[in-house]
C-alpha positions in Angstrom: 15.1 5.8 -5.0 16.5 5.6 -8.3 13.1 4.5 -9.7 10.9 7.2 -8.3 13.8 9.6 -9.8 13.3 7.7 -12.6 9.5 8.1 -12.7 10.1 11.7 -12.3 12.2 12.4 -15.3 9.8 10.4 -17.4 7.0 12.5 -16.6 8.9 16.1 -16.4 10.0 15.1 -20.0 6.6 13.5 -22.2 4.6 15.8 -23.8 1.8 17.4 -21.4 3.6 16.3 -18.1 3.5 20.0 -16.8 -0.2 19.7 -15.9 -1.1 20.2 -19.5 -3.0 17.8 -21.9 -3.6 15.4 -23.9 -1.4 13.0 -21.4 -0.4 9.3 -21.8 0.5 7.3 -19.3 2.0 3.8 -19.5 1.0 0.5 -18.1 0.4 -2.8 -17.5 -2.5 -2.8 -20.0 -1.0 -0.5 -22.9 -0.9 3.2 -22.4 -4.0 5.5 -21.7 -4.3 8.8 -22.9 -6.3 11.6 -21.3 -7.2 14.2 -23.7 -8.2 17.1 -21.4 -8.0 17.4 -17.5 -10.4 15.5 -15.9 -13.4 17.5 -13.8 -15.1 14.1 -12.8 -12.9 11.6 -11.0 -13.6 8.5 -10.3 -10.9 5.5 -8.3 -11.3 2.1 -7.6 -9.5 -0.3 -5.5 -7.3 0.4 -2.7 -6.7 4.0 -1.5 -6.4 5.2 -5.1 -9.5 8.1 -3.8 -6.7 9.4 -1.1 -4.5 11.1 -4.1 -7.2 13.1 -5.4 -8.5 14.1 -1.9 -4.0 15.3 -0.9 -4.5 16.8 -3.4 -7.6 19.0 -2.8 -9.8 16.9 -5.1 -12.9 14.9 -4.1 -13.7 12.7 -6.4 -17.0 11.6 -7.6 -17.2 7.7 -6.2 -14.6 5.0 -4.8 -14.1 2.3 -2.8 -15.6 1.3 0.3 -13.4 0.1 2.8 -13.6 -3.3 3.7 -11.0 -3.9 6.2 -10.0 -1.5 9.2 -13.5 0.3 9.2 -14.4 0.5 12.9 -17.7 2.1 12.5 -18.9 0.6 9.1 -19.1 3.8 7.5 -16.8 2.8 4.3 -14.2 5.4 5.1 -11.3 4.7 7.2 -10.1 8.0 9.4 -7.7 9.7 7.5 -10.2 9.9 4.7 -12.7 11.1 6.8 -10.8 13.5 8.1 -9.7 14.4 4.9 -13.6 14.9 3.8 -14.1 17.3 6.8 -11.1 19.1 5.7 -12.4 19.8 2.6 -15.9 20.4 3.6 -16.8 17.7 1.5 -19.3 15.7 1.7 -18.7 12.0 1.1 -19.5 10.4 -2.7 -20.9 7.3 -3.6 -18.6 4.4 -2.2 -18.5 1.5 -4.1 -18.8 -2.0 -3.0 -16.0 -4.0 -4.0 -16.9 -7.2 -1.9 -17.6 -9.3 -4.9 -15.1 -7.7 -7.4 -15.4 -4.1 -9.1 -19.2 -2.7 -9.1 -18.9 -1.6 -12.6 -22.4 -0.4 -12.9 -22.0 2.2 -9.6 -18.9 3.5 -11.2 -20.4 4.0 -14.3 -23.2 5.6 -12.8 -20.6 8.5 -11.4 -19.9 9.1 -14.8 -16.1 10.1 -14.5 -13.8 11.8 -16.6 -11.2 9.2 -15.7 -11.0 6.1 -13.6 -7.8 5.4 -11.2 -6.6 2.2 -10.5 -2.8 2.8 -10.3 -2.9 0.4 -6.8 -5.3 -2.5 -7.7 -5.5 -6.3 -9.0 -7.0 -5.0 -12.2 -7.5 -8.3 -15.0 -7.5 -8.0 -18.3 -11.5 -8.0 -18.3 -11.6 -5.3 -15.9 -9.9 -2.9 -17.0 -11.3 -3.5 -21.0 -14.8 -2.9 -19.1 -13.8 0.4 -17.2 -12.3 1.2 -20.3 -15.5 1.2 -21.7 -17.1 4.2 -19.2 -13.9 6.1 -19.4 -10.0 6.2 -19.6 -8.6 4.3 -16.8 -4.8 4.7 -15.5 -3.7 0.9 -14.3 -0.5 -0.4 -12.6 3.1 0.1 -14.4 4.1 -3.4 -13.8 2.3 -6.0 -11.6 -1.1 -6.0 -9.4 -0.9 -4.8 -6.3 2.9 -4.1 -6.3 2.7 -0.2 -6.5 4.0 1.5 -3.8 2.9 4.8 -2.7 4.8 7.4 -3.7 4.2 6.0 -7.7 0.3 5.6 -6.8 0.9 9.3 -6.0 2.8 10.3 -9.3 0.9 7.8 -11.8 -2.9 9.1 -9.9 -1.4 12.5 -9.7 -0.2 13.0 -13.5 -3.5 11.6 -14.7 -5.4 14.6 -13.4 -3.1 17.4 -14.2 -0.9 17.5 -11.0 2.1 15.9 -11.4 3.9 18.9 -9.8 1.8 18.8 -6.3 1.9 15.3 -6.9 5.9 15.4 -6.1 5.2 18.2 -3.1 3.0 15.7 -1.4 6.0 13.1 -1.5 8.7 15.3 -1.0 6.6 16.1 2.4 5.7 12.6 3.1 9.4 11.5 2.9 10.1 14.6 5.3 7.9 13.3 7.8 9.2 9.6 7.5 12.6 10.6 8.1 11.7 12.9 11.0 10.2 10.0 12.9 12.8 7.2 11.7 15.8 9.9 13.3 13.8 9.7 16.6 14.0 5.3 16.1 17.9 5.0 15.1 17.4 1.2 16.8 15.4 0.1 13.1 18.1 1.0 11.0 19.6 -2.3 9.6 17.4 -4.3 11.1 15.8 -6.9 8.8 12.1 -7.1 9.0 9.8 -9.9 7.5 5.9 -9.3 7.0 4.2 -12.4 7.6 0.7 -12.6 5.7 -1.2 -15.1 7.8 -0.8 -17.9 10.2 -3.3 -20.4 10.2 -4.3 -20.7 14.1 -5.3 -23.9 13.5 -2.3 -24.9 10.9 0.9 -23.7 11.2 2.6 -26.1 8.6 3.0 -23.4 6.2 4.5 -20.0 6.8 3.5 -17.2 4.3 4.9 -13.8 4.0 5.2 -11.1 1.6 8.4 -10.8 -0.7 10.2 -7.4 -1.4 7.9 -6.3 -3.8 5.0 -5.4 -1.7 4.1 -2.3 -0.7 4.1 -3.5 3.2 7.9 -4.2 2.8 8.8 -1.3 1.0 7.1 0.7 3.7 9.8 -1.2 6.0 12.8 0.9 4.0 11.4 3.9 4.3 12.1 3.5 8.0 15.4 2.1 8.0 14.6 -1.5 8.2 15.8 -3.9 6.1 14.9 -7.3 3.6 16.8 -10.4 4.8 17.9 -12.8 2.0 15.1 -15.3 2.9 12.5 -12.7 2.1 14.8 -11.4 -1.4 15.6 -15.0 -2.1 11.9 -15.3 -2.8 11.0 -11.3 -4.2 13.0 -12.5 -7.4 10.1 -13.1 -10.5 8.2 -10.2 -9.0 5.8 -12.1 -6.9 4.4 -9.8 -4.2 3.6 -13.3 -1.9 5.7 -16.9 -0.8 5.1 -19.5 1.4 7.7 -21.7 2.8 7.0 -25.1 4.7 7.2 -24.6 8.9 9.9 -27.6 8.2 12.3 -24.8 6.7 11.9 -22.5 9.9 15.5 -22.2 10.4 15.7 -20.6 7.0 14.4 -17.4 8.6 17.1 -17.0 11.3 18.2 -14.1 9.2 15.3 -12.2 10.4 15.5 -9.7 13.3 11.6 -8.6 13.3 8.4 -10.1 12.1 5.1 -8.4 11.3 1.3 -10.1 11.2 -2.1 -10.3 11.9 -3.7 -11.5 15.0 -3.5 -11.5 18.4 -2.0 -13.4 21.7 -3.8 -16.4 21.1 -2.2 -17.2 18.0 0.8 -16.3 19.7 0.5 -18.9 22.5 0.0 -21.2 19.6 3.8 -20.2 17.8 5.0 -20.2 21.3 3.9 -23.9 21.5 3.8 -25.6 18.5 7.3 -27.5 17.8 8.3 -25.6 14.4 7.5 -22.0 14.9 8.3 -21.8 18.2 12.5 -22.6 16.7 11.8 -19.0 14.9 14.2 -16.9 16.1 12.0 -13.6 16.3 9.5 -15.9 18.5 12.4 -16.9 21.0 13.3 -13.3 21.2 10.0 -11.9 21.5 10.3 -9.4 18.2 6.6 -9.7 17.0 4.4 -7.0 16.1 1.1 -8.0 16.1 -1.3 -6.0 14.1 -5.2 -6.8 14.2 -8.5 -5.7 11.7 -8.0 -1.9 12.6 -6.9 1.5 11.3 -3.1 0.8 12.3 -3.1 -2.7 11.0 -5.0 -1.2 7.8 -2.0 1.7 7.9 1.4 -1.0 7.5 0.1 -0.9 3.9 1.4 2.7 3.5 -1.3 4.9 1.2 -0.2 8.7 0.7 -3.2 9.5 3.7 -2.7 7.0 5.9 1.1 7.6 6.5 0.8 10.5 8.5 -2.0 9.4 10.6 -0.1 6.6 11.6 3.5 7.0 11.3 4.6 7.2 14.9 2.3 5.1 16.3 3.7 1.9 14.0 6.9 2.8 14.4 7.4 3.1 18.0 6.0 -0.6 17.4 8.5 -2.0 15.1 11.1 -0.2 17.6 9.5 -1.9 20.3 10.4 -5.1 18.4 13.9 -4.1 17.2 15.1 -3.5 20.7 13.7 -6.7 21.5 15.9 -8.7 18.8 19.7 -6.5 20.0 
C-alpha cells in the first residue's frame, strides 16, 4: 500500500501528470518521455492491451494470448467481452510465441508502445524504441503488479486520473468478496510454479514478488517465511530440493497447475506427500484455462474471476483450520 500511494504522489506531482504532456516516465531502461498524447496505442506482452481497453481505449495491435485461450481466438474472455463493450472490433494480435514480433508491431505504427508487465531485454526494448516511445517495468521483469501496470500504462496515455478510478473500483470489489471469505484472512498461501509429474525432486514456487502472490494479499492471505526467506534479491521464482519438504510446514494453502493425476502422484511419492498442505488436503488445482490464466491478476481479468478463485482458495483454507 505504501508503494502504490507512493506511485501516486510521484505522478500527481511531475510535470504533465494531470493528463497533460510532454510526460516522463521512469524505468528499468532509463526514462521515456511522451511528447504529446498518444492517438495510436500499441502493448506488448502480458495483459498490457487490458489498461487501454478499462479505460475505453482500443488499441491498435497486442498480444495474442497464448495460454487460457479456449477457442484459439487470441483473446481470453474478459477482453472479448471488453471488445463487444466497446463495439470494437479486434486489432491485429501479435504472435509472441518466439519472442516479440517486432515487424507486426511496427506495422501498427503506434504513438507509444506498453510494456509496463513484460520480460523486456535490453535488445528489446532498444528495438521498440526504435518504432516508437515505449513505457517498460519500474524495477524487474515480470514483477509488476496490477494496480502499477494500471498507473505506469495509464499515465503514459494521458489518464492517470481514471487510471486511479479503475483501482480504487477494483480494490472495492476485492474487498467486497474477501468480507464474504473471512476464513483466508491470515492464512499463508504458497504458489507452486510446476511439479514435474514425472520428477518431483525439486519443488518450485514463486517468491513474494510475483504478481500471483501479491494477488494472495489482496484477499487476506498471507506469505509464510519459506516463501519471504527466498523473495529477498527480488527474484520473482525459487526452487527448493523435495529433501527440504518440511521447510514448508509454515504453509497453510498451496496453489498450482495440473490436475488429480499429478495429485495421486504427491499423494504417493515419499517426499511430497510429508507436505503438510498435501496431508491436509489444501490444494488448489488450477489447469490451462481462463481461471488458471486469472490467479495472475490483470486489471480485466480480476472481476471476471474474483469469486469464482476465491471461493477456491476458501475451499482450501477451511481445509487447513
Amino acid at each position: 500500500m505504501l508503494i502504490a500511494l507512493c506511485l501516486a504522489a510521484a505522478f500527481s506531482a511531475a510535470p504533465g501528470a494531470a493528463d497533460e504532456f510532454p510526460v516522463t516516465l521512469e524505468h528499468a531502461f532509463g526514462s521515456t518521455t511522451i511528447a504529446q498524447k498518444p492517438q495510436r496505442v500499441a502493448t506488448v506482452a502480458w495483459a498490457n492491451h487490458e489498461v487501454p481497453l478499462a479505460l475505453g481505449v482500443v488499441p491498435v495491435g497486442f498480444a495474442r494470448a497464448n495460454f487460457g485461450d479456449d477457442d484459439g481466438d487470441g483473446l481470453l474472455p474478459w477482453v472479448a467481452e471488453r471488445l463487444q463493450e466497446l463495439d470494437a472490433d479486434v486489432p491485429p494480435l501479435f504472435d509472441e510465441g518466439d519472442g516479440i514480433d517486432f515487424e507486426a508491431v511496427a506495422a501498427t505504427a503506434p504513438d507509444v508502445i506498453l510494456a509496463a508487465y513484460s520480460g523486456l531485454s535490453q535488445s528489446d526494448y532498444d528495438t521498440l524504441s526504435e518504432i516508437a516511445p515505449v513505457v517498460a517495468y519500474r524495477e524487474a521483469p515480470w514483477a509488476t503488479d496490477w494496480r502499477e501496470m494500471i498507473r505506469l500504462n495509464g499515465a503514459a496515455i494521458g489518464m492517470a486520473a481514471e487510471g486511479e478510478a479503475l483501482i480504487g473500483k477494483i480494490e472495492g470489489e476485492i474487498a467486497e468478496v474477501a468480507a464474504r471469505h473471512p476464513e483466508l484472512k491470515g492464512k499463508s498461501a504458497m504458489f507452486v510454479t510446476h511439479l514435474d509429474i514425472r520428477d518431483l525432486s525439486v519443488i518450485r514456487f514463486y517468491t513474494a514478488n510475483d504478481t500471483r502472490v501479491k494477488f494472495f494479499e489482496d484477499l487476506g492471505l498471507v506469505s509464510p517465511a519459506s516463501v519471504l526467506g527466498a523473495s529477498e534479491g527480488g527474484s520473482f521464482s525459487a526452487e527448493v530440493s523435495a529433501e527440504r519438504i518440511d521447510s514448508f510446514d509454515d504453509v497453510d494453502i498451496v496453489v498450482t497447475y495440473g490436475g488429480m493425476a499429478l495429485m495421486d502422484r504427491v499423494r504417493k511419492n515419499l517426499l511430497t506427500s510429508r507436505m503438510k498442505t498435501v496431508e491436509t488436503g489444501a490444494v488448489v488445482l488450477l489447469g490451462n484455462d481462463p481461471v488458471g490464466t486469472a490467479a495472475n491478476p490483470t486489471p480485466l481479468s480480476i472481476s471476471w474471476v474474483l469469486e469464482d478463485y476465491a471461493a477456491l482458495l476458501a475451499e482450501a483454507a477451511r481445509k487447513a483450520e
